[in-house]
Every structure is written in structure tokens, then in C-alpha cells.
C-alpha positions as CSV (number, residue, x, y, z in Angstrom):
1,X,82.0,104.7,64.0
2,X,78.8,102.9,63.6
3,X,80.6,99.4,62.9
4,X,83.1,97.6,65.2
5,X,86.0,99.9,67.1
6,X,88.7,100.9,66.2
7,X,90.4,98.9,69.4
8,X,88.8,96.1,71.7
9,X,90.3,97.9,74.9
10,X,92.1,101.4,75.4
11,X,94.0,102.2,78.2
12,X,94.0,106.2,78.7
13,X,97.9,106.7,81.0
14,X,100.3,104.2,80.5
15,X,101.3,104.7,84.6
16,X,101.1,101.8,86.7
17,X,97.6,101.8,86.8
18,X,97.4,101.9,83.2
19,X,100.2,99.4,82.0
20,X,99.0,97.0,85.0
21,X,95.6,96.9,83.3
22,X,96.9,96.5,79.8
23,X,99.6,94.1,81.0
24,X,96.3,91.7,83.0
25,X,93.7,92.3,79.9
26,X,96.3,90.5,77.6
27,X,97.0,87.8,79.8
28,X,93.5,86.6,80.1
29,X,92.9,87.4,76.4
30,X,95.8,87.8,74.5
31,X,94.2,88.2,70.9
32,X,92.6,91.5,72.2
33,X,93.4,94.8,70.2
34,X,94.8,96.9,73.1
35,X,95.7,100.7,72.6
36,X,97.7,101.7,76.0
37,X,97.9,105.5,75.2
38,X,99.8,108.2,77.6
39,X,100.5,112.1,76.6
40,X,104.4,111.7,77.7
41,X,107.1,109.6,76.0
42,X,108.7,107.1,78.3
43,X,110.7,107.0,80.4
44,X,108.8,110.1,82.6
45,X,109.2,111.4,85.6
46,X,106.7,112.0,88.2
47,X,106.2,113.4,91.3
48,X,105.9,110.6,93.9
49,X,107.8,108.6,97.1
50,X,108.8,106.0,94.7
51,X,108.4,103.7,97.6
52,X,107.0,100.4,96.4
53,X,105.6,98.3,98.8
54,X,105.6,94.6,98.8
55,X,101.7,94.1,98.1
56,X,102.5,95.9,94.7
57,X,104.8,92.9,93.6
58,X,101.8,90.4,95.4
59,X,99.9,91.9,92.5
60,X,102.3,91.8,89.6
61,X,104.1,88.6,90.2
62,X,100.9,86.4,88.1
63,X,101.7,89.0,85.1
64,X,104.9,88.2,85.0
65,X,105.9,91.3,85.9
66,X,107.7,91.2,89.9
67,X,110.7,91.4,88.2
68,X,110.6,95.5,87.8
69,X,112.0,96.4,90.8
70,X,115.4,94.2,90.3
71,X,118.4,96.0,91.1
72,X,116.8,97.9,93.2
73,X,117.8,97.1,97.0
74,X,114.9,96.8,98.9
75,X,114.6,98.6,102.6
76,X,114.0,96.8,105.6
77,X,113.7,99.6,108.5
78,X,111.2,102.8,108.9
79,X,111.4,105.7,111.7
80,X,108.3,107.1,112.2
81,X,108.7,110.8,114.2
82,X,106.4,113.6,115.5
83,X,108.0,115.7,118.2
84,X,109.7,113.8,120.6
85,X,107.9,110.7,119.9
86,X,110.0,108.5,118.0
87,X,109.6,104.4,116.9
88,X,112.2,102.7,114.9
89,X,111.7,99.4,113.6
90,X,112.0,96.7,111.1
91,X,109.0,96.3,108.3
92,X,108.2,92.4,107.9
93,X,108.9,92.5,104.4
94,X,111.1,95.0,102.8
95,X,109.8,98.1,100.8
96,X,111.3,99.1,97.6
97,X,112.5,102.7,96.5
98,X,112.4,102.8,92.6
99,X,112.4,105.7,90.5
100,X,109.1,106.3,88.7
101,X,111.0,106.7,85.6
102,X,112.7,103.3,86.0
103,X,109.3,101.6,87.5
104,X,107.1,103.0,84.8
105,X,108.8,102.2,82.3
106,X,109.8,98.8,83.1
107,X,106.0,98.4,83.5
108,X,105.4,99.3,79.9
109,X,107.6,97.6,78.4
110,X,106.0,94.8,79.9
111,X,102.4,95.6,78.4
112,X,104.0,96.1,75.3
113,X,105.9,93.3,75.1
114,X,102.8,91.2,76.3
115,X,101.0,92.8,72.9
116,X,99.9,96.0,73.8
117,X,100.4,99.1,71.5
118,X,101.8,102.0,72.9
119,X,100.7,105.4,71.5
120,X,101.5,108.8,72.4
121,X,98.3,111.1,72.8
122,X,96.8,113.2,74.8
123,X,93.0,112.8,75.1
124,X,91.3,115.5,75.9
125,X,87.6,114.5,75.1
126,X,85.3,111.2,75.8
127,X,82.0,110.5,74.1
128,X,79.7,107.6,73.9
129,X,78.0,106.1,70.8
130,X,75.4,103.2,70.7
131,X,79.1,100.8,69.0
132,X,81.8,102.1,70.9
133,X,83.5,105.0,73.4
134,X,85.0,107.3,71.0
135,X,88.3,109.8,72.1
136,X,88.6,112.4,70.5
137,X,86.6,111.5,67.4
138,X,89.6,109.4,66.7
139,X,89.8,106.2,68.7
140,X,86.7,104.2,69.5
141,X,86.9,101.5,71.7
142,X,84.5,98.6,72.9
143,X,85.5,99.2,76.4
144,X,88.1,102.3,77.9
145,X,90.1,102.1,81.5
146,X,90.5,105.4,82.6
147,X,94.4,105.2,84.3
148,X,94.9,109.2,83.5
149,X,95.8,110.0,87.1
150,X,94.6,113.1,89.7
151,X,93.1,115.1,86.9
152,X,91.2,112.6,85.2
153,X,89.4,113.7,81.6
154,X,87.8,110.0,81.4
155,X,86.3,110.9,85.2
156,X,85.5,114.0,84.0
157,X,83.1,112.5,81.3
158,X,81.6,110.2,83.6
159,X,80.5,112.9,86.0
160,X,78.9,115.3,82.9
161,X,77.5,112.2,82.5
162,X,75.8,111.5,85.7
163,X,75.7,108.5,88.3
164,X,78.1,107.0,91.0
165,X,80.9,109.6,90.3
166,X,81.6,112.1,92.0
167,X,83.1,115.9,90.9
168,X,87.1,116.7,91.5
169,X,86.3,119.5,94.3
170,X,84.3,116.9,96.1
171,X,87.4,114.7,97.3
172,X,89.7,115.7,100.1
173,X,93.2,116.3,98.9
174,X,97.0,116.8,99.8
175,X,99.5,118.4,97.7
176,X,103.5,117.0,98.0
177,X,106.7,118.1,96.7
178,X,109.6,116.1,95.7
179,X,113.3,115.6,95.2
180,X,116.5,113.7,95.3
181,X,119.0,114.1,97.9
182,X,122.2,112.4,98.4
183,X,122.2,110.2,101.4
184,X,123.8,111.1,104.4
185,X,124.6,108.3,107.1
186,X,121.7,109.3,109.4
187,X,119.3,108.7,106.7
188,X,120.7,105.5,105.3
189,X,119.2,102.0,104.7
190,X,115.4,103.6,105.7
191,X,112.4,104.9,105.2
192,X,111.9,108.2,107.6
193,X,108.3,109.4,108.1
194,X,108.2,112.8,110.6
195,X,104.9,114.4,110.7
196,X,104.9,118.0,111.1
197,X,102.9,120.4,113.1
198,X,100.8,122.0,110.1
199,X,97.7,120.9,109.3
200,X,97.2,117.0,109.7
201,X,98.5,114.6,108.1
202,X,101.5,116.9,107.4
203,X,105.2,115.1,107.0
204,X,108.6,115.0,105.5
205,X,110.0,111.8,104.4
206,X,113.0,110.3,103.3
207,X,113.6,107.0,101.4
208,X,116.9,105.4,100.7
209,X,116.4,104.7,96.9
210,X,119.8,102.1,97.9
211,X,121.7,103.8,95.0
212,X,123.2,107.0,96.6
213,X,120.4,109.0,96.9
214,X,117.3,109.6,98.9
215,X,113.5,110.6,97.6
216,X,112.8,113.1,99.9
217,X,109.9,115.5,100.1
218,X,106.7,117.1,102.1
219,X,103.2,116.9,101.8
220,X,99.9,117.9,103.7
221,X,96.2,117.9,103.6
222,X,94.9,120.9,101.2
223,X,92.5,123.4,102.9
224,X,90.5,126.3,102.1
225,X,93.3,128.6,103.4
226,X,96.5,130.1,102.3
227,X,97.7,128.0,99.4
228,X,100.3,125.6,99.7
229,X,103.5,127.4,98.0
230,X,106.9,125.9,97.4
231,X,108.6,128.3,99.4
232,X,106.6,126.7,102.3
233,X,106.8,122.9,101.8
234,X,110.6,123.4,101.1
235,X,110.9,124.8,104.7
236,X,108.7,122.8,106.4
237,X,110.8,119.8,104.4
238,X,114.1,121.3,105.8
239,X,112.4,122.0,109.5
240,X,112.2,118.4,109.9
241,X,114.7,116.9,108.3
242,X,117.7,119.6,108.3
243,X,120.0,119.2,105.3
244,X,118.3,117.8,102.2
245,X,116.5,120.8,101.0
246,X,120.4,122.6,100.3
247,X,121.7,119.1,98.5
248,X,118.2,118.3,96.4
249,X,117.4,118.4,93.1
250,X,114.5,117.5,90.5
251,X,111.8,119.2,93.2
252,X,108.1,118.2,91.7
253,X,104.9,119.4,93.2
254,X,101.4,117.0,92.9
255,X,98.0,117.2,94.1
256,X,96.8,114.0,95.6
257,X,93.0,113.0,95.1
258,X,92.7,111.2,99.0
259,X,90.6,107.8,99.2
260,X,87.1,108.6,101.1
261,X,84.6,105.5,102.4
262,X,82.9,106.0,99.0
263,X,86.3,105.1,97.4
264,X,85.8,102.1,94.9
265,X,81.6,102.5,95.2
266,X,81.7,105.4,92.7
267,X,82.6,103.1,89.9
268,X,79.9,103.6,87.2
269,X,78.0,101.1,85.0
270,X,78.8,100.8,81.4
271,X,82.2,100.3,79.5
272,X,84.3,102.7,81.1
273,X,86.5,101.8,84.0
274,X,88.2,104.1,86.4
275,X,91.6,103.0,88.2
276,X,94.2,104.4,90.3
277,X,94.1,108.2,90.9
278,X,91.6,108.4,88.2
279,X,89.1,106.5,90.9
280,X,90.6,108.9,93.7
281,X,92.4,105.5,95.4
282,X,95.2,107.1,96.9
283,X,95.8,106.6,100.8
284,X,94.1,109.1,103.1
285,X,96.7,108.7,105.9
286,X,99.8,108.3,104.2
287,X,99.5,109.4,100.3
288,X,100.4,106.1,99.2
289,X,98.8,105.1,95.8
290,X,101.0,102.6,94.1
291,X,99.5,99.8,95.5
292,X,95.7,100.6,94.9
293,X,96.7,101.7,91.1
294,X,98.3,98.4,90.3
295,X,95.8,96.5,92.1
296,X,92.7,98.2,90.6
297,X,94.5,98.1,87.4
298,X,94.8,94.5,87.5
299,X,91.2,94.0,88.4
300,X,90.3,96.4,85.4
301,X,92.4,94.8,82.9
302,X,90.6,91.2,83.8
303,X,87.0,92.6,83.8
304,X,87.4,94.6,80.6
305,X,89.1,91.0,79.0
306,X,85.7,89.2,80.5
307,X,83.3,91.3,79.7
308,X,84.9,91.3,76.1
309,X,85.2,87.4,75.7
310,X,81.4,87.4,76.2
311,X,80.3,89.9,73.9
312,X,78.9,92.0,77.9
313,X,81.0,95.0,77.5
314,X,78.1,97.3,79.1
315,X,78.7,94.8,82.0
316,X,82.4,96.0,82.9
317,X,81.3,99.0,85.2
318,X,79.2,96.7,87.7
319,X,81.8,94.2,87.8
320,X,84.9,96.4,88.6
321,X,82.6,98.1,91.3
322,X,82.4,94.6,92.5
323,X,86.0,93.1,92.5
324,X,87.1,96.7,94.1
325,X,84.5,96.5,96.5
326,X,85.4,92.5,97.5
327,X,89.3,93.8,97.7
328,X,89.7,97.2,98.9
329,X,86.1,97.9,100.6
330,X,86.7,97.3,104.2
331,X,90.2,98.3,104.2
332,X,88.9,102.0,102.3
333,X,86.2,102.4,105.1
334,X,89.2,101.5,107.7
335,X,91.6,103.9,106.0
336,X,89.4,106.8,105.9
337,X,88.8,106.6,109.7
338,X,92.6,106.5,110.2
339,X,93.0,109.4,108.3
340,X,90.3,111.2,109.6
341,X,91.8,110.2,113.1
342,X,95.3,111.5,111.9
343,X,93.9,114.6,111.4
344,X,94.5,115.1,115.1
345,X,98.3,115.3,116.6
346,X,97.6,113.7,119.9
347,X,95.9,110.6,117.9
348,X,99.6,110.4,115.9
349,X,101.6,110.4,118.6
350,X,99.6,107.9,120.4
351,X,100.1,105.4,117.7
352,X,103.8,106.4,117.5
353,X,104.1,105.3,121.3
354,X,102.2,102.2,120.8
355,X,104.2,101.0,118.0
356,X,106.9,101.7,120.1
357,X,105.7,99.1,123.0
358,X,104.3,96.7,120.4
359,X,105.8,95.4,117.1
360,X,102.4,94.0,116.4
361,X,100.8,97.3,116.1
362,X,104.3,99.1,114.3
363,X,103.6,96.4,111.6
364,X,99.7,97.2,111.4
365,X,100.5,100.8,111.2
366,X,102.4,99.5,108.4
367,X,100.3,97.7,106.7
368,X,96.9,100.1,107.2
369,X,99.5,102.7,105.6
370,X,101.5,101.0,102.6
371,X,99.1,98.3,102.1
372,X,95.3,96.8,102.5
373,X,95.5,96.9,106.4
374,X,92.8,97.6,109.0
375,X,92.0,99.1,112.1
376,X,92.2,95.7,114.1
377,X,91.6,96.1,117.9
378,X,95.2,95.2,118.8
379,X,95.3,98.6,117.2
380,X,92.5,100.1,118.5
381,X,93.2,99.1,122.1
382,X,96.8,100.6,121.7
383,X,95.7,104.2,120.7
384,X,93.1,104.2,123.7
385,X,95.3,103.2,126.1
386,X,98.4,105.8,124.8
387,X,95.3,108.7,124.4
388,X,94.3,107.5,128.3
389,X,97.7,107.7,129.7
390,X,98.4,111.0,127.9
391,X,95.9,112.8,129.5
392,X,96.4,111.2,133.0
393,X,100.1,112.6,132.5
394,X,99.1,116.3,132.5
């Protein structure tokens, strides 16, 4: 291990995080020996909404790589509920519903394709020498992207090791179940969000995946108290949207590492990256995580590729921290104080109503939830007035 590595780059989880980063390294530097590993053959399932939001293809269109959500139909409207506050409206660009074992996939085969290899393994231990990063003492690399989702072993390694990262039990989290549901008409051609009365942010959904069937599912915020069973999500899922739980199938449960306003700071110096989950990018509000993992993976993939065409691969770590930083830092510090605010159920149906007077703020709801919105004071001024007029009512 003292001489050159085994690989230039390794990927560790060929998810989109993973594949994205694989998929940009190679386009900036397509000689580079690229190892994308993942512990599951493909196609895999996994628990998630499937929804795919526009800025995902934003990011994957330069790769080459738009084209993984075709024949898929893409969904134009989204009901947001809580109680009897309802807003129904049209998103101003569609949202795609694609099965993670279709969008996965697809997103490997285009990292392979591109030159990356594809290797099934399951790592399970990271250490450093002076040459390389070296999994368990049988792949070194000059520089490793950690893309291994919620329960990260690269992350792991980086806090034994010290600096920026923070430990698992530090991060706020949610846990959701999934399924599939045929489609009935009420439920067709959208995206339903219906927040729940547990603790916040607590809601069903269903998405129209356009072929027949729906992703449906529950999640909330995971406390200190009694533990989230499936018994219980499945009847808070059929509490608020009556039907699917009898007709689903494929149910899933995941716990969801939530984004806080130290979110994309905590990247270390050095050659290993963090991406995706695996950086704890997932939307505090919503649960949404798609986006930030194929974003961040992109960035990843290009630093590593850089850093490696100039012989800097101790460099990486600062420059990711950088590039996430310049993309996602406001919008993080914005989303944490939109979910913090959405821990409160007079704050949710305040922005419900809003929305409801004012396209402008349904489509910043929008894109503060699916994409790399903010907390602009059209916003702002809409939840004031709603939270002002509710308490004149009583």
C-alpha cells in the first residue's frame, strides 16, 4: 500500500449521490481509475417518495444523464392539507415520480457506461495511510466519496477521526415508511402532502408514479419518546388518506439524517468527501434528499477529478466544503428555520392559507421544500399576516 492506489477515486454507494459523483469525476477526467462500489446488486429498492424534482435533472442534464426519468410522466399539481386547511395548485415545472429501482439504476448504468467500474462490496472499515485511503485492507484509493447513505461507515471514520464532523446521534431525524398503492381517481395526476397532528413535521403523501400506482407513505420527526412502530405509521398513513394502507404493498421503513444550519460546513479536510445522506443533506421540512445527493454528488465528483489532475488530493475536503457552502449554504440556514418553524401546527397552516391567497408564495413553499428555495419576505410577510389574523379570529 505504500506505492500508488489501487484506484484514483472510489465511490462507497452507487445511489444517486454516489453514481452522480462517479458519473461528473469522469466527465472532467475521463482517464481516471474509478471504483463505484455499493453492497446491493442493482436494480434495488429503497425506501423513498421517488418524487424527483426538476432541479435534480438541472443537475444531471451536463452529464448527459436528464434522460433517466423518460417514460416516466411527470406531475404537474400538489395538494397540500392539514385539517381543514387545504391549497391545491399547479407546480411551475412538473415533478417526476420514478421508482428508485428504475432511477438508480438508470443512474448507474450511466457511470458505468461513462467508464466507471461497478463492484459489489460492502465496506465496513476506512483507514488512512501516508499514499492512499485504504477499505478494508483491500482497496486504497487516492481520494474516496463517501455516498453510503443515513448510516454512513466513511462518516463514521471521519468522526473517530476528529474535526468538522459531527456524530450520528447529534442530527435531528425522521423515520418514514413506504409503499405502493394503486391509484384511485381522487389521488390521480398529483402529488398529496397532509400533515398530521403527531409530532411536527408529521404527513402522509401520495404521488401519482403516472403508471397505475401511487408511492404513498408516512413519516415524522423522531423523538426521545415511544418509538416509532409500523403499526403506528400505517394508521396514521390510513387516518389521513383513507384507503391506501388495505390496497399497498412493498411497505419499507427509513431513518432520515435531517439537514441542520451546520449542513455542508462539516465537510472535513483531506481526501475523503461526504455526499448525500452520508453529509446528513436531507430536507428538514419536507424529507426530500434527492436533490442535495445528486447535487453534492456532482460537486464531489468534479473536486475529487481537480484535485486529482493536480497531483492536490489532500485539497478535496476544503474545496467540497466550499462549492457546498457557495450552493446550498443559504438555502440550508433558510431550510433549517422552516423546519424548525414547522415544528409548530399553527405555523403550517398559516402557510397552507397563504399559498392559498398567493401562487407566489405556493410556488416558494415549493421550491424551499423540493428544491434550493428560501425564506423570501413575500413568504415571510404571508405567514405573519395568516399567524395575525388567526389569532384575531379567536
Amino acid at each position: 500500500m505504500q506505492g500508488r492506489a489501487d484506484w484514483d477515486l472510489v465511490v462507497v454507494g452507487a445511489g444517486p449521490a454516489g453514481a452522480t459523483a462517479a458519473l461528473a469525476a469522469l466527465q472532467h477526467s475521463p482517464h481516471l481509475r474509478v471504483a463505484l462500489l455499493d453492497r446491493e446488486a442493482f436494480p434495488r429498492d429503497k425506501c423513498c417518495g421517488d418524487g424527483i424534482a426538476p432541479h435534480v435533472l438541472d443537475v444531471l442534464a451536463p452529464l448527459g444523464a436528464a434522460d433517466v426519468v423518460t417514460g416516466w410522466h411527470p406531475v404537474e399539481r400538489l395538494d397540500l392539507a392539514h385539517g381543514q386547511e387545504v391549497v391545491q395548485g399547479r407546480m411551475r415545472r412538473p415533478v417526476h415520480v420514478v421508482p428508485r429501482t428504475v432511477f438508480d439504476a438508470r443512474l448507474v448504468e450511466r457511470a458505468t457506461a461513462a467508464g466507471a467500474t461497478l463492484l459489489r462490496h460492502r465496506v465496513r472499515a476506512v483507514a488512512s495511510t501516508p499514499a492512499a485511503t485504504v477499505l478494508d485492507g483491500l482497496l486504497s484509493a487516492t481520494v474516496v466519496i463517501g455516498a453510503d447513505g443515513a448510516h454512513s461507515v466513511v462518516r463514521q471514520a471521519l468522526v473517530r477521526a476528529g474535526g468538522r464532523v459531527s456524530p450520528k446521534g447529534a442530527r435531528p431525524r425522521a423515520v418514514a415508511l413506504r409503499g405502493y398503492a394503486p391509484v384511485s381517481g381522487r389521488l390521480a395526476g398529483r402529488q398529496l402532502i397532509r400533515f398530521g397532528d403527531r409530532v411536527q413535521p408529521a404527513y402522509a403523501w401520495s404521488f401519482d408514479r403516472g403508471d397505475g400506482l401511487a408511492n404513498v407513505g408516512y413519516g415524522e420527526l423522531a423523538t426521545d419518546g415511544a418509538p416509532l412502530t409500523r403499526q403506528l405509521m400505517l394508521g396514521e398513513l390510513e387516518r389521513l388518506v383513507p384507503g391506501v394502507v388495505e390496497t399497498g404493498t412493498d411497505w419499507r421503513a427509513h431513518h432520515l439524517p435531517l439537514s441542520s444550519w451546520r449542513s455542508g460546513r462539516e465537510q472535513p479536510d483531506g481526501p475523503v468527501l461526504l455526499t448525500g445522506d452520508a453529509a446528513g443533506l436531507v430536507n428538514p421540512m419536507t424529507g426530500e434528499g434527492i436533490y442535495y445527493a445528486v447535487a453534492t454528488g456532482a460537486l464531489a465528483g468534479r473536486v475529487a477529478a481537480q484535485a486529482l489532475a493536480r497531483e492536490e488530493p489532500a485539497e478535496a475536503g476544503s474545496q467540497l466544503r466550499f462549492a457546498v457552502g457557495r450552493l446550498l449554504g443559504r438555502h440550508l440556514r433558510h431550510t433549517w428555520a422552516a423546519g424548525r418553524l414547522a415544528r409548530m401546527a399553527p405555523v403550517i397552516d398559516a402557510g397552507i392559507r397563504s399559498a392559498t391567497h398567493d401562487p407566489r408564495v405556493f410556488d416558494q413553499l415549493v421550491e424551499l421544500g423540493l428544491g434550493d428555495g428560501r425564506i423570501t419576505r413575500r413568504l415571510a410577510g404571508g405567514l405573519a399576516r395568516e399567524l395575525g389574523g388567526a389569532r384575531g379570529r379567536r
